[in-house]
PAZAKE-645987 format. One line per 10 residues: number of its first residue (from 1); for each residue x, y, z of C-alpha. Coordinates in pm, whole numbers, plus 50000, padded with zeros to 5 digits. Example, Ala and Ser with C-alpha at 12.3 -4.5 7.8 and 13.67 -1.06 7.14 Angstrom:
% residues 2
1	51230/49550/50780 | 51367/49894/50714
END
This chain:
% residues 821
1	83486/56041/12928 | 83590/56352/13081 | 83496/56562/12792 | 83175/56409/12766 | 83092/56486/13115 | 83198/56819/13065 | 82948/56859/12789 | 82665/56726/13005 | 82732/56969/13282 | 82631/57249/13083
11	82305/57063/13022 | 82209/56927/13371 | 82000/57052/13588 | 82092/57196/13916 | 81942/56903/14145 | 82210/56688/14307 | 82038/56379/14207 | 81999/56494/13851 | 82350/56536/13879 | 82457/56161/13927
21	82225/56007/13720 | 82187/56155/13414 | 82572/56028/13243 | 82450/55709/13351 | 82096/55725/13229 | 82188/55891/12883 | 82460/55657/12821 | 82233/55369/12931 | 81968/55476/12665 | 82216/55523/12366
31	82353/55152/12447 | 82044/54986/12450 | 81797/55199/12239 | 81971/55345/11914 | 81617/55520/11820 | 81605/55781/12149 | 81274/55904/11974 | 81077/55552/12027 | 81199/55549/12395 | 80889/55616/12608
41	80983/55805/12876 | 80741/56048/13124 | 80794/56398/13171 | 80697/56364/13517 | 81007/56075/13609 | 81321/56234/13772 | 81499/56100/13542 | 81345/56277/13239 | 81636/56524/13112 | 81506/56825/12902
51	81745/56896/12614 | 81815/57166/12372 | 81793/57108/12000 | 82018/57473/11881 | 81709/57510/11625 | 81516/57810/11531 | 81217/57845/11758 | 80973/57883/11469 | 80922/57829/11092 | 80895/58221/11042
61	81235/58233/11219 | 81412/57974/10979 | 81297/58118/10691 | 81390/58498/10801 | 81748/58349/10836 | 81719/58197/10514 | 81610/58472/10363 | 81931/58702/10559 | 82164/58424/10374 | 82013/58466/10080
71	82063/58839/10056 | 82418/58809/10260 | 82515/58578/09930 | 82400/58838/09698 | 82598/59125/09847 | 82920/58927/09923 | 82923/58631/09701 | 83154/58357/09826 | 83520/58370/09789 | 83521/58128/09536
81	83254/58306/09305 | 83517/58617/09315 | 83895/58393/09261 | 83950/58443/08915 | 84036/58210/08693 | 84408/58089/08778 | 84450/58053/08354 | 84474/58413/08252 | 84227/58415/07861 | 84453/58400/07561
91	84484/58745/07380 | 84296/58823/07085 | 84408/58814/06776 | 84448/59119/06636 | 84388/58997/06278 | 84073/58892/06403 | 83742/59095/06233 | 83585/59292/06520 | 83260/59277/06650 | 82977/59515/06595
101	82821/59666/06880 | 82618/59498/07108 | 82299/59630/07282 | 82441/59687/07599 | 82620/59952/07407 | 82321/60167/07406 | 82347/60307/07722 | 82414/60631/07882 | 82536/60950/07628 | 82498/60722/07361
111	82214/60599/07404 | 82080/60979/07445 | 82226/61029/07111 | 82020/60761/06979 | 81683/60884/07096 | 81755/61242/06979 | 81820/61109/06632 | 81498/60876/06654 | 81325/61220/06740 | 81480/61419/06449
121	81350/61096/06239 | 81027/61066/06353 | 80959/61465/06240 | 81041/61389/05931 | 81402/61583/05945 | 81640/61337/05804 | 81891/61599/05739 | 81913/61732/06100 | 81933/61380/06200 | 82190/61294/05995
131	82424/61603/06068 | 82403/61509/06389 | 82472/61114/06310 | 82784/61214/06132 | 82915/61536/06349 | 82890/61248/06682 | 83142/61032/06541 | 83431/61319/06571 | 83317/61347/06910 | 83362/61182/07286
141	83025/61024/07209 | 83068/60760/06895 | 82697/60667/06762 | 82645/60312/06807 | 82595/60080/06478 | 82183/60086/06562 | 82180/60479/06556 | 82386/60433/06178 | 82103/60179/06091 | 81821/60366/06192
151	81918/60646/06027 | 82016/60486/05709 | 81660/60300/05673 | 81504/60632/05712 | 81704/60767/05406 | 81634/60439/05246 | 81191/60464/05348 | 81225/60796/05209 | 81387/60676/04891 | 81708/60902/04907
161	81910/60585/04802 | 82199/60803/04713 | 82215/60915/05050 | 82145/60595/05233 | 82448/60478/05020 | 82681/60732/05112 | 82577/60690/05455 | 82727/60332/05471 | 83014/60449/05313 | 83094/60717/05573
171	82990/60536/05929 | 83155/60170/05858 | 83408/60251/05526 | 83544/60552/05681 | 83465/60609/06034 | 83582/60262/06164 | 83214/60164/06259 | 83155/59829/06251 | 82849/59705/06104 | 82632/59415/06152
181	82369/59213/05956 | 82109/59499/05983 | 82394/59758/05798 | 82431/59501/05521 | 82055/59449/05451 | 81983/59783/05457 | 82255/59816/05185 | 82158/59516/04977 | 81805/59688/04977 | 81905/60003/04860
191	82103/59900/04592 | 81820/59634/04451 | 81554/59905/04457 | 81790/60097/04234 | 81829/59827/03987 | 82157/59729/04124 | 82114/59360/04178 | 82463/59242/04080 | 82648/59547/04330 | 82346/59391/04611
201	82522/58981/04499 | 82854/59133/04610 | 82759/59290/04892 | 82660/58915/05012 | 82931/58748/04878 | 83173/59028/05063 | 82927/58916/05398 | 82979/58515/05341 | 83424/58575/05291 | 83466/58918/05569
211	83184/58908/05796 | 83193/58735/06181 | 82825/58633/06097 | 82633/58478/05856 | 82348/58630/05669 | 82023/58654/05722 | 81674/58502/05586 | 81607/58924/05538 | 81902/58884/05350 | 81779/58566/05113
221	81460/58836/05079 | 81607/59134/04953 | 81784/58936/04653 | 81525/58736/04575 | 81301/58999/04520 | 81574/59204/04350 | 81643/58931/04135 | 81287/58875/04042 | 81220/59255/03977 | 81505/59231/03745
231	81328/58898/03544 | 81602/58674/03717 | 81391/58431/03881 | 81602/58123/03789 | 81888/58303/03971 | 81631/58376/04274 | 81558/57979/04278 | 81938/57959/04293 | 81951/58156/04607 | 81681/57987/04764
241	81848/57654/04734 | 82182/57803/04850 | 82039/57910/05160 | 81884/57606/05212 | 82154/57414/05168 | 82352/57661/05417 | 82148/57566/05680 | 81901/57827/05703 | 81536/57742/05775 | 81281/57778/05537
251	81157/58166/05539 | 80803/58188/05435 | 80863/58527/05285 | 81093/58433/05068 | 80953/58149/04913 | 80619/58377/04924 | 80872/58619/04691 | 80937/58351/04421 | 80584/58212/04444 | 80454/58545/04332
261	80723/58530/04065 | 80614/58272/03910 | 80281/58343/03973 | 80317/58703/03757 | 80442/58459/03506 | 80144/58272/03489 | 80325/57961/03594 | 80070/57811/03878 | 80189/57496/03867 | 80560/57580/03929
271	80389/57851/04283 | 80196/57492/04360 | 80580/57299/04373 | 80686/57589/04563 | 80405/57580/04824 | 80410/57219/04895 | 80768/57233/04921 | 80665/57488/05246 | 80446/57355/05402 | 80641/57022/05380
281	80952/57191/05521 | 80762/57424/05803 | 80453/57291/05993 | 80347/57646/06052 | 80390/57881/05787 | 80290/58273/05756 | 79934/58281/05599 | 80094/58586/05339 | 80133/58297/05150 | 79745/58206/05099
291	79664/58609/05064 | 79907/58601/04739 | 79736/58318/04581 | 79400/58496/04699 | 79490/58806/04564 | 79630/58631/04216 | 79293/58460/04203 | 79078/58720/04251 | 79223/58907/03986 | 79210/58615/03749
301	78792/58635/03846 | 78866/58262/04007 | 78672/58409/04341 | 78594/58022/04454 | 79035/57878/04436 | 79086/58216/04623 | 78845/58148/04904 | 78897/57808/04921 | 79223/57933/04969 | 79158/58115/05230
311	78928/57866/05417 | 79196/57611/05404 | 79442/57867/05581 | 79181/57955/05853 | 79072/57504/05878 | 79462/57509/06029 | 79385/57740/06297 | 79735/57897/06314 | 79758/58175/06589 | 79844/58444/06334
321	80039/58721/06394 | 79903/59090/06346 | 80120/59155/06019 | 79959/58875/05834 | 79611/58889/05944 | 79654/59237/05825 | 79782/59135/05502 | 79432/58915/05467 | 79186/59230/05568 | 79376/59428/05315
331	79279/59150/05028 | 78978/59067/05122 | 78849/59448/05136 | 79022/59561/04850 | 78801/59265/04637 | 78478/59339/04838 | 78481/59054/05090 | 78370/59270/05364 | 78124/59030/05563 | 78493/58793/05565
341	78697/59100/05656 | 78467/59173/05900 | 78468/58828/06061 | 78853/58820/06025 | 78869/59173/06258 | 78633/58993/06537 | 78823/58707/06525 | 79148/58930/06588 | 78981/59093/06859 | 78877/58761/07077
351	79219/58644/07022 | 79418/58947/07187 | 79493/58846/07552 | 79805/59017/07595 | 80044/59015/07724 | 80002/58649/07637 | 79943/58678/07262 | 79942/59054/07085 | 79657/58971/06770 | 79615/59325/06665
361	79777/59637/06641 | 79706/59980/06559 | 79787/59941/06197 | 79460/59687/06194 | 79231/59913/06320 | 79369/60196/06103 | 79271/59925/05822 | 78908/59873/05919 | 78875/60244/06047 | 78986/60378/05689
371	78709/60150/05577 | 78435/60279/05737 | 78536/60629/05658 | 78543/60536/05287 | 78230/60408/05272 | 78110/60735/05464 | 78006/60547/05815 | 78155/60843/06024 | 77974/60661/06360 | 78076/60339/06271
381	78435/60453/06290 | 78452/60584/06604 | 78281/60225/06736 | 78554/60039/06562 | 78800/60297/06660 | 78683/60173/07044 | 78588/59816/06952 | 78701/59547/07196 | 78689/59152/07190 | 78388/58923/07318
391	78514/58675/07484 | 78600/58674/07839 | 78964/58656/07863 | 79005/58872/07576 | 79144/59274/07661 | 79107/59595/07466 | 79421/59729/07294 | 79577/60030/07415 | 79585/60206/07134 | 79892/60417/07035
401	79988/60719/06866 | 79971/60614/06524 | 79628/60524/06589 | 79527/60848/06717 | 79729/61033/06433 | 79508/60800/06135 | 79192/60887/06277 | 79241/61274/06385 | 79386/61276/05999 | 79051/61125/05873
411	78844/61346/06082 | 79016/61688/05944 | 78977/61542/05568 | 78626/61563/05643 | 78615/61896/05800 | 78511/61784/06139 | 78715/61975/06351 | 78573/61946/06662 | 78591/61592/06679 | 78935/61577/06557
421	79001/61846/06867 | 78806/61580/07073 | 79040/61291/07036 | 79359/61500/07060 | 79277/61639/07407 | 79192/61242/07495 | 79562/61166/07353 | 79659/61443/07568 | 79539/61283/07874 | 79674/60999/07858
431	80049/60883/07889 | 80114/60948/07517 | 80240/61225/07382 | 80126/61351/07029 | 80381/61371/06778 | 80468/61615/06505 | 80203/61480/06258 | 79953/61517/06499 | 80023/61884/06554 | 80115/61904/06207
441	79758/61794/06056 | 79572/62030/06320 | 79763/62298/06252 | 79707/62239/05871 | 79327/62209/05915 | 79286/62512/06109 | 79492/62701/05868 | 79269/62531/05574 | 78954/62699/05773 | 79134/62981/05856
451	79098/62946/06216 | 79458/63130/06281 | 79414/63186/06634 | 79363/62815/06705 | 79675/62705/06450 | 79861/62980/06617 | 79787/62764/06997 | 79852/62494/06830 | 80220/62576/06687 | 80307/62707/07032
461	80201/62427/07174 | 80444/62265/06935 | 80732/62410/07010 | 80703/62411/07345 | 80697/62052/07375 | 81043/62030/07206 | 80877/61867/06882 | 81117/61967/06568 | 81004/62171/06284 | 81094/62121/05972
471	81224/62406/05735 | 80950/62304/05481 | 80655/62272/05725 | 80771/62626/05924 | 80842/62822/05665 | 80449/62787/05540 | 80293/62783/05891 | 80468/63117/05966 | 80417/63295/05587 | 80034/63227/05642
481	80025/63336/06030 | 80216/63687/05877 | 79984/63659/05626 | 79736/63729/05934 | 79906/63961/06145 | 80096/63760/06367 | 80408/63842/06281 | 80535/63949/06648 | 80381/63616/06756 | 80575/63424/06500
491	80924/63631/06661 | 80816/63470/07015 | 80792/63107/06870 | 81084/63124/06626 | 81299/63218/06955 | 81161/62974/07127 | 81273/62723/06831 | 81605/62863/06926 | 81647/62802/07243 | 81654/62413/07142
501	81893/62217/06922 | 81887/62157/06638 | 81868/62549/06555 | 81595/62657/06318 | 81692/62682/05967 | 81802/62993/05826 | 81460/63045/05600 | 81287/63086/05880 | 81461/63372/06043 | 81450/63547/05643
511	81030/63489/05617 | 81026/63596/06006 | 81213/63909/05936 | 81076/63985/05654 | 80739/63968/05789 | 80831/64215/06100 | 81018/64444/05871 | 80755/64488/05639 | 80472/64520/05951 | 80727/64815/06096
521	80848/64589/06416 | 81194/64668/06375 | 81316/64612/06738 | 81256/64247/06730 | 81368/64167/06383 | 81733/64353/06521 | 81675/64112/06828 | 81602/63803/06558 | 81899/63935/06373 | 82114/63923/06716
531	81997/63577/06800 | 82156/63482/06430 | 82460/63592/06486 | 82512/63452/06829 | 82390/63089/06731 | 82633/63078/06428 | 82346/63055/06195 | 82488/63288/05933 | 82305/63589/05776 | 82278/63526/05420
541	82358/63819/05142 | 82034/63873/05047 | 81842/63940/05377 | 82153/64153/05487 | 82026/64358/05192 | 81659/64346/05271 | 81739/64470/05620 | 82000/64778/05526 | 81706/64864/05334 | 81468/64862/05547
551	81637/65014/05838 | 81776/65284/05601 | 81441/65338/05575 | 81362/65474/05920 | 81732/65625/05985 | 81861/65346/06165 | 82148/65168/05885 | 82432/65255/06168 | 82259/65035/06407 | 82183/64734/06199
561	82541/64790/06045 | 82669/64728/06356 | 82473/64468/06462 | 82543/64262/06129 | 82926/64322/06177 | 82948/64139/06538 | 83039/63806/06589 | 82936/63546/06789 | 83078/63667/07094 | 82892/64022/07083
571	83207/64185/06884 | 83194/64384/06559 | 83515/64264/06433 | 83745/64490/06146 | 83946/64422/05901 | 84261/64230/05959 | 84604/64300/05823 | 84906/64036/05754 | 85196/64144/06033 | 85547/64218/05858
581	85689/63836/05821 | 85962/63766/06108 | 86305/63650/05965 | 86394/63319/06165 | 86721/63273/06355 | 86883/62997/06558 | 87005/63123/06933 | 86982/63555/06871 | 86880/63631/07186 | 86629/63928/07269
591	86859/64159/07426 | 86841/64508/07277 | 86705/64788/07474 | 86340/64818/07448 | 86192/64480/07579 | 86020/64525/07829 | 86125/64395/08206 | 85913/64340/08504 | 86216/64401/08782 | 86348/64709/08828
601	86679/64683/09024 | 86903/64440/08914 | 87092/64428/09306 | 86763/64334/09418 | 86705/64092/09147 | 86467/64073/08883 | 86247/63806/08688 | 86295/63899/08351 | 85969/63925/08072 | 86046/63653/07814
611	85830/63564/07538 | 85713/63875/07391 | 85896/64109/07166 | 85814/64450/07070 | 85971/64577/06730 | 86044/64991/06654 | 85749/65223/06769 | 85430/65241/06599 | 85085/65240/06621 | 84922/64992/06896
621	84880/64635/06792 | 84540/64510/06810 | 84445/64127/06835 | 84072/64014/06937 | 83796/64223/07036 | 83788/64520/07245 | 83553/64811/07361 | 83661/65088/07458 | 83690/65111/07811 | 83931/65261/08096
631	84112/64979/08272 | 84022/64735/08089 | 84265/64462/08020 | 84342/64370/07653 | 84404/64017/07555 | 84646/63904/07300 | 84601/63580/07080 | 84933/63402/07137 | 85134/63246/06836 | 85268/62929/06938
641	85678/62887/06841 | 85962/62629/06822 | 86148/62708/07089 | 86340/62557/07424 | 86261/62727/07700 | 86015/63033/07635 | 85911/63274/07920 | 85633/63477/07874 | 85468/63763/08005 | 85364/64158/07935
651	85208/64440/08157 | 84890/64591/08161 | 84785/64989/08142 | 84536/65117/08412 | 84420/65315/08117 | 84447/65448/07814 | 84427/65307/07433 | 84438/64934/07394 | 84769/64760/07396 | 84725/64463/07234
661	84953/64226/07003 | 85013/63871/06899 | 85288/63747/07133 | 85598/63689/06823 | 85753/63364/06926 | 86088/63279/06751 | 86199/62914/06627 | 86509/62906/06798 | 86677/62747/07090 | 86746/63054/07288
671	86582/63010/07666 | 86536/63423/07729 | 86303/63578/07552 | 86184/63986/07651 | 85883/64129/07564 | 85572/64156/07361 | 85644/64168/06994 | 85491/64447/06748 | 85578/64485/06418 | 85769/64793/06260
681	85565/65139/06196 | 85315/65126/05991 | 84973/65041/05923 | 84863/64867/06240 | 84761/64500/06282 | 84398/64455/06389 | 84179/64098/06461 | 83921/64273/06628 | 83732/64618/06636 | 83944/64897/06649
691	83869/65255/06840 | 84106/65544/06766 | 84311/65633/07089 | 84184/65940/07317 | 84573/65974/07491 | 84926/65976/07390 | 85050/65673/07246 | 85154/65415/07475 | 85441/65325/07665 | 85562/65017/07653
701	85835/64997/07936 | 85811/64838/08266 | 85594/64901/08536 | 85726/64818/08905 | 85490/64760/09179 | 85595/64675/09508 | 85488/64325/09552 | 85666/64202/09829 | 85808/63898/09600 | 85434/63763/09546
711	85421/63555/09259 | 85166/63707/09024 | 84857/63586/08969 | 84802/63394/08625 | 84546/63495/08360 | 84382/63837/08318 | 84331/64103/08611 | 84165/64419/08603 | 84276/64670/08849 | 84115/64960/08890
721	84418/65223/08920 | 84776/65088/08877 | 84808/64809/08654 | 84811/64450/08762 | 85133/64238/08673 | 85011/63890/08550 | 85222/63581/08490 | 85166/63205/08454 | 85306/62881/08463 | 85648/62856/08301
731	85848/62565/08161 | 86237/62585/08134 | 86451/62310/07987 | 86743/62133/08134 | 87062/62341/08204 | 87114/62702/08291 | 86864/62791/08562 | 86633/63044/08344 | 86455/63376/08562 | 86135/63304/08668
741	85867/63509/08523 | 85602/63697/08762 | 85798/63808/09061 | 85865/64174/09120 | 86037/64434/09361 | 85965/64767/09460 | 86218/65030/09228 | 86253/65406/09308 | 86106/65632/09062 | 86379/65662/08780
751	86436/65552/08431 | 86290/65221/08376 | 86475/64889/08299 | 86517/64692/07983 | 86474/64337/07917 | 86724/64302/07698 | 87011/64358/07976 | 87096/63972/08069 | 87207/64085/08471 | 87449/63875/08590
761	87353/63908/08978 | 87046/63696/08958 | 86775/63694/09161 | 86732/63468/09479 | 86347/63403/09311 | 86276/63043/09287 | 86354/62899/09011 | 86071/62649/08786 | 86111/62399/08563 | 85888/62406/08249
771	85665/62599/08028 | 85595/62974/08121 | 85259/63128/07937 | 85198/63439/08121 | 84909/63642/08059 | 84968/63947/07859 | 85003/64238/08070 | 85031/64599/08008 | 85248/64867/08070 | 85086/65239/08177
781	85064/65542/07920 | 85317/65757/07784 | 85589/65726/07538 | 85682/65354/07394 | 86017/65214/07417 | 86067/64989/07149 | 86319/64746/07030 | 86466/64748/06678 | 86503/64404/06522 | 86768/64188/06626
791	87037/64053/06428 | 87286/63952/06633 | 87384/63648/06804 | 87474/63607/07131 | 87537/63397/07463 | 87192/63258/07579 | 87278/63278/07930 | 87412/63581/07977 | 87586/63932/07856 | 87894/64140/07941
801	87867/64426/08188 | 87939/64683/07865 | 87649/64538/07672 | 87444/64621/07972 | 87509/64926/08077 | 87461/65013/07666 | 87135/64876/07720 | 87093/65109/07977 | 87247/65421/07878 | 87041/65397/07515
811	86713/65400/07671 | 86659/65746/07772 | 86731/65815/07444 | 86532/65582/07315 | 86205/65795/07504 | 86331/66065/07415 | 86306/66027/07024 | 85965/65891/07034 | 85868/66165/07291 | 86035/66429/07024
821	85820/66261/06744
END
């Protein structure tokens, strides 16, 4: 009780005789009275007690908090929603057959892929699109199996079986794609419009015993037509019976296949079987059906079985799809029942109440508009073109592109220009964009007219809308635009083509060239030439000819010589000679006076140079581009080596001829390496454009710069006066501590130091663990100090105090030979 009269004190009110009746009152009513709500009691007695009900105070208020549950849910599901399932899943098999790719694959750089390849399609470029198919899979982004299909059905439309074929055999044979039913059909096509029926039967045998799925009814189609192409048909009634008996519903189209079959082989009565056999099996059937019987008796001159045929079809009133009502216009124009066709189009038109049901397309008014244009009703197409349905819930269709694109085509067969120009800018206008057939059929009817300045906006207009253009279709446009003059114009849009990838073809930049050489516009056929170069595109033999003719012709061969001898990077490269072939050796460390060290005082302690060794004194080593410029630094293309511990670095000139060398890495074991490698005197190694020297040969001992003990900064520096040291990261096995690369002290002016001295008071330079590439540096101008080879073996940690101080003692005479020479 005491509880209970605790809860009521919170309720009561603040009167004292509120206060001792109300537990008596309450408790009173719920003894006597279990329904409280029937109890009649008046607001005004002093014993009425007001209570609270903890509800919301309004409807709107509930159903805001139902709503804030509702979206409280969605962002933190329950607990139990997120426990995972205490049973962790079974692994899979790995002998299991994978899966092909799903749709939710499609996404993101893949799916980018995909549309760019759809574009390249859709232009007509099947060869751009599939380089870029194939180059994808060897990259981060793999094409899905639905960028593979698409475009292997392209190849297939355009009859390049051969291609289609090799296609498959590349993306799922050899790349690891997996493919699904769509690969297969494609496949089984090919190979049956080739005459290949029996390779198109293994195909779906090889789908019934590998595949993870089952094949399709476009399957059952492809072979059955195959077969009956071939004069198989009793093999084709075979199929059909298999896939019946595998489960798979009765197709339409491929009983419409063997109908026609027999049908070619005058064998009605067998089509009749077949067509009851339908229409017992499928309530609603495709009406392609009733247009092949139509179409077999109107050629037989049986006019009334084929419209009977036809009424019987419509008596069922199946909602017909666009593809088959299509199917019907087609056969009843093409055997002049145009009051039917007619009737048939109307009928389409009522019925189109998207997004409910989709009666028509574009392809049906392309149908009734290429009608009206052959029977020269140039008004009457345009009304058609614009028709709409008559009854009220009916809506017009929106047309497409492809609409657009069949009538502007129609309208420049019959010279009318302006109209064609008409319904362009209305495609313009809207939220479609034209496609490269549109621009291609203008531009080809203002050329026809010889309206250049109009297929000139036009191409422009092209290009600048990122549309691809074909070799084939560019090569023409700009041949009859040079043709006219326009040959600077065609430079503009060819490097606008450029800027975009795919790159232009090759043919283009030859009839582009050729057109501004021959016009005297030599400054932007050098820039076309440029652009060539610096895509990769390649300069083939024959316009290098044409153009060190023409140029020759005004005095300016040196310039296009040098412009056709740079690379892709903006260097003229020359030739390249073999280096002098290293003999390898186990542990012979690189100790002989000559390598090059970057500390000067070994009681201060030095980091010695490892990784590059320089051979007996010659001409400078060249290796990747340079121009000739004061300062500069040189960079040398490393050659990677077998070794333990290598520790790299060189020294850079603050001017003078280039210093420049392939780093010489030995296979052995031996953790100190000195110096920049060069090979002996002789003819010098070049990978890049050479310039003779304009000072004395160069030195190739160590510079000293007072660093303070600053590790040196990794890659290449360009200093301005004295010459920058440069190391990098370095890796050093386990064991002996190895001398860190990069660190340098301040040495008096004097003879300089030697690598190949191994000092035995080492440095109090930290000491790193791992692989060393410093960047190549260069030493300052004068006379080289080289190395001879070295043939002997010794200690790879260290050397005796006599070998070092015969390090030492041998270089001055080491300068002093070259100097002499």
């Amino acid at each position: 009780m005491s509880v209970y009269r605790l809860l009521l004190r919170s309720l009561r009110r603040p009167c004292s005789t509120s206060q001792t009746l109300t537990p008596t009152l309450l408790l009173h009513n719920s003894q006597t009275n279990p329904h409280p709500d029937l109890t009649h009691t008046s607001p005004s007695s002093p014993h009425f007690l007001p209570t609270r009900s903890f509800a919301f105070s309004s409807a709107e208020e509930a159903a805001a908090e139902r709503r804030r549950r509702k979206r409280r849910l969605r962002i933190e599901p329950p607990l139990h929603a997120l426990r995972r399932d205490p049973h962790p899943p079974a692994p899979r098999d790995p002998n299991a057959p994978r899966l092909p790719d799903s749709t939710s694959a499609l996404v993101g750089p893949r799916l980018n892929l995909h549309n760019r390849v759809q574009s390249l399609i859709r232009a007509g470029d099947l060869d751009a699109a599939s380089a870029i198919a194939r180059h994808s899979v060897f990259s981060n982004t793999r094409p899905t199996v639905f960028t593979c299909n698409a475009i292997i059905a392209a190849m297939y439309r355009a009859k390049r079986y051969s291609d289609a074929i090799a296609l498959f055999q590349f993306f799922f044979n050899q790349s690891n794609i997996v493919p699904n039913i769509v690969s297969y059909n494609n496949l089984i096509n090919t190979h049956c419009d080739e005459g290949r029926v029996d390779v198109g039967l293994e195909v779906y045998r090889h789908i019934i015993a590998n595949a993870p799925f089952s094949p399709s009814p476009v399957t059952f189609r492809h072979l059955t037509k195959g077969l009956i192409d071939a004069g198989r048909i009793g093999e084709a009634v075979d199929l059909l019976r298999e896939m019946l008996n595998k489960g798979h519903g009765a197709d339409s189209l491929v009983f419409n296949n063997l109908i026609s079959g027999f049908l070619n082989l005058e064998n009605l009565e067998k089509a009749n079987e077949l067509f009851d056999e339908l229409k017992e099996r499928c309530l609603v059937y495709d009406g392609v059906v009733n247009a092949t019987f139509m179409d077999w008796f109107f050629n037989r001159g049986r006019e009334k079985e084929a419209m009977e045929s036809y009424k019987s079809l419509l008596d069922k009133q199946f909602r017909m799809i666009p593809a088959t009502c299509n199917v019907l216009l087609e056969v009843l124009l093409k055997h002049g029942k145009k009051t039917e066709a007619w009737a048939l189009f109307d009928q389409m038109l009522d019925n189109h109440t998207p997004p409910n049901f989709q009666a028509v397309n574009s392809e049906t008014f392309n149908i009734m508009v290429n009608e009206c244009f052959k029977l020269g009703k140039v008004d009457e197409a345009i009304a058609t073109f614009r028709k709409v349905g008559t009854k009220v819930n009916s809506k017009p269709f929106a047309m497409d592109v492809a609409g657009y694109n069949n009538i502007i085509t129609r309208y420049c067969e019959n010279g009318m220009l302006s109209e064609a120009e008409t319904l362009f800018t209305e495609l313009c206008s809207k939220s479609l964009s034209p496609d490269v057939n549109t621009h291609r059929t203008l531009i080809d009817a203002h050329l026809k007219v010889e309206r250049i300045d109009d297929a000139l906006t036009t191409f422009n207009r092209m290009v600048e809308a990122g549309l691809r253009v074909v070799a084939s279709f560019g090569n023409r446009v700009f041949e009859e635009l040079i043709k006219n003059g326009k040959a600077v114009d065609c430079a503009q849009i060819l490097k606008k083509m450029g800027e975009k990838d795919p790159k232009p073809d090759v043919s283009c930049y030859e009839v582009v060239i050729k057109g501004l050489c021959n016009e005297g516009s030599y400054d932007p056929s050098r820039e076309l030439l440029e652009e060539m170069i610096r895509y990769g595109i390649g300069v083939t033999p024959a316009l290098k000819q044409f153009v060190n003719e023409a140029f020759a012709k005004v005095g300016r061969e040196e310039e296009i010589e040098r412009v056709l001898s740079m690379n892709r990077l903006g260097y003229a490269p020359a030739s390249r000679m073999t280096a002098p072939r290293q003999q390898p050796f186990l542990r012979a460390q690189m100790t002989e006076p000559g390598q090059m060290s970057a500390q000067g005082n070994s009681s201060i302690g030095h980091s010695q140079r490892n990784g590059f060794h320089h051979p007996p004194s010659g001409p400078a080593q060249m290796a990747g581009p340079y121009q000739r410029a004061p300062g500069s630094p040189q960079m040398a293309a490393p050659q990677h080596i077998h070794s333990v511990s290598p520790q790299m670095g060189s020294q850079q000139p603050p001017s003078g001829p280039p210093q420049m060398g392939s780093p010489y890495y030995p296979p052995s074991q031996s953790p100190q390496m000195g110096g920049l490698h060069y090979p002996p005197s002789g003819a010098p190694q070049m990978a890049g454009p050479q310039y003779p020297p304009a000072v004395t040969p160069p030195q190739m001992a160590g510079h000293h710069q007072n660093l303070s003990r600053t590790p040196q900064v990794a890659g290449p520096q360009y200093p301005s006066s004295a010459s920058s040291q440069m190391g990098g990261p370095q890796h050093h096995p386990s064991g002996p501590p190895s001398q860190m690369a990069g660190f340098q002290q301040h040495h008096p002016p004097g003879p300089p130091q030697m690598a190949g001295a191994y000092h035995h008071q080492m440095s109090q330079s930290s000491q790193m663990a791992g692989w060393n590439m410093g960047a190549p540096q260069y030493p300052p101008s004068g006379p080289s100090q080289m190395a001879r080879p070295y043939d002997q073996r010794l200690d790879s940690n260290q050397m005796s105090d006599q070998q070092q101080f015969q390090s030492e003692s041998h270089q001055p005479q080491v300068a002093d030979q070259i100097a002499a020479a």
